[in-house]
Each structure stands twice: as structure tokens, then as C-alpha cells.
C-alpha positions in Angstrom: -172.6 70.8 6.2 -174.7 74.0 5.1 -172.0 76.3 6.7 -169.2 74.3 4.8 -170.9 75.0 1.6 -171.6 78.9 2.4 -168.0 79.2 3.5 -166.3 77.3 0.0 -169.0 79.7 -1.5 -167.9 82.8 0.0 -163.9 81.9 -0.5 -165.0 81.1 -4.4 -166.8 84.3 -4.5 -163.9 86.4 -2.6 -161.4 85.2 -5.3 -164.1 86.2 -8.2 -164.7 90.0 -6.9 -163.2 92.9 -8.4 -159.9 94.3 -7.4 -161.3 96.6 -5.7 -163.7 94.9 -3.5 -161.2 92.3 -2.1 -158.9 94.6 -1.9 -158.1 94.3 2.1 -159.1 90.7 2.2 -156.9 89.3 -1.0 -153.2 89.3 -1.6 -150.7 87.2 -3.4 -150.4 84.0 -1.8 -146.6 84.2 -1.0 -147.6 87.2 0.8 -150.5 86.4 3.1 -148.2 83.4 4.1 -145.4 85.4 5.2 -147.6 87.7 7.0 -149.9 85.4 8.6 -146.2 84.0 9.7 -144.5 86.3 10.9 -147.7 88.7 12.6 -149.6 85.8 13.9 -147.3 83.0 14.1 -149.6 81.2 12.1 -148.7 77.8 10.2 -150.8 75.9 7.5 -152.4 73.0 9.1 -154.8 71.6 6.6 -156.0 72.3 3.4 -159.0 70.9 0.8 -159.6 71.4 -2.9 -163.0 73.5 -3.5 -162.6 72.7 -7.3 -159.7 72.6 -9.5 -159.1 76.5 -9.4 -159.4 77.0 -5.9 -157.9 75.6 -2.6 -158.7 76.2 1.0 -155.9 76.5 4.1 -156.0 76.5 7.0 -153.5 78.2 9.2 -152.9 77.7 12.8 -150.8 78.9 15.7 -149.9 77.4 19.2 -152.2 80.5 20.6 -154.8 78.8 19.1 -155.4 82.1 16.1 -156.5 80.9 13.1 -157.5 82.2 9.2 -158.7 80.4 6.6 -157.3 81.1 3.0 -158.9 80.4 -0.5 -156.3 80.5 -2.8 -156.6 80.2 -6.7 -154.4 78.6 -9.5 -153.2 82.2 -10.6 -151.3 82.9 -7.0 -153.9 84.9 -5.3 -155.4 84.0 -1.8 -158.5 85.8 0.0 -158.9 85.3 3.9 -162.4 84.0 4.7 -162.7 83.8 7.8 -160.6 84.7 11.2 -160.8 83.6 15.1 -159.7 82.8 18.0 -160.1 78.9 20.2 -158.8 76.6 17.2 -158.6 73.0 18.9 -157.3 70.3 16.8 -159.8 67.1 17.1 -157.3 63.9 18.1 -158.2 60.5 16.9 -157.3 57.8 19.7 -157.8 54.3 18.0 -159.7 52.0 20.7 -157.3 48.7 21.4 -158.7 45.8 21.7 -160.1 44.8 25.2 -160.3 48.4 26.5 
């Protein structure tokens, strides 16, 4: 739970930093989709609302690359975070008698 909190804090804070700052790291969001699309075949795979300014993606590909996006109201998205591994949990419900 504390790293959830440090990463919403550090996508909030990305998205507050000057210009200059978040320069490499913040783009409009149209753009960091199409890249993260067509460099890392990466596709958004979940996403949760921070507040009502700011939402955070995530964005997947079959290799298993994945980047996180906090993306603001005004069309600008920050990356927070990068990697390699992603592994989707899967939910199997128990039927009864098994």
C-alpha cells in the first residue's frame, strides 16, 4: 500500500513539475500512446483515477514490457515507471465441490 501511494505521488508530482523538468518523461497523451504502440507494442490494460485531475494507465505488451502513465484532464501524460516481467494475476472462481 505505501509503494501505491509514493507511486500516485510521484505520477501527481511529474504532472506538477515545470516544463522543463518533465521534459523527457511528459508528452501529450495522444502521443505517448502512439509511441508506446508502435515502439513497444504496448496496449493500455488498466487504469485508476488518482483524483479528479489525474488518471493512471497501464500499458502492456505480449513481451511482457510495461509503463505506467499519469495523465491529467489538460491532455498531458508523464511515464512513472517502466519494466520488464508484467504477469496479469487470473481470477479462477472455485465451483462448488472442488
Amino acid at each position: 500500500m505505501t509503494r501505491l501511494i509514493a507511486t500516485i505521488f510521484l505520477a501527481v508530482a511529474a504532472l506538477s513539475a515545470a516544463p522543463a523538468t518533465a521534459a523527457d518523461q511528459c508528452a501529450p497523451r495522444a502521443d505517448m500512446i502512439k509511441a508506446l504502440g508502435e515502439k513497444f507494442r504496448e496496449n493500455p490494460t488498466a487504469l485508476g483515477v488518482v483524483n479528479p485531475n489525474v488518471i493512471v494507465e497501464v500499458f502492456v505488451s505480449d513481451q511482457g514490457t510495461w509503463t505506467i502513465l499519469a495523465s491529467d484532464t489538460r491532455g498531458q501524460s508523464c511515464v512513472v515507471s517502466v519494466g520488464e516481467g508484467w504477469e496479469s494475476a487470473v481470477t479462477t472462481a472455485a465451483l462448488p465441490g472442488t
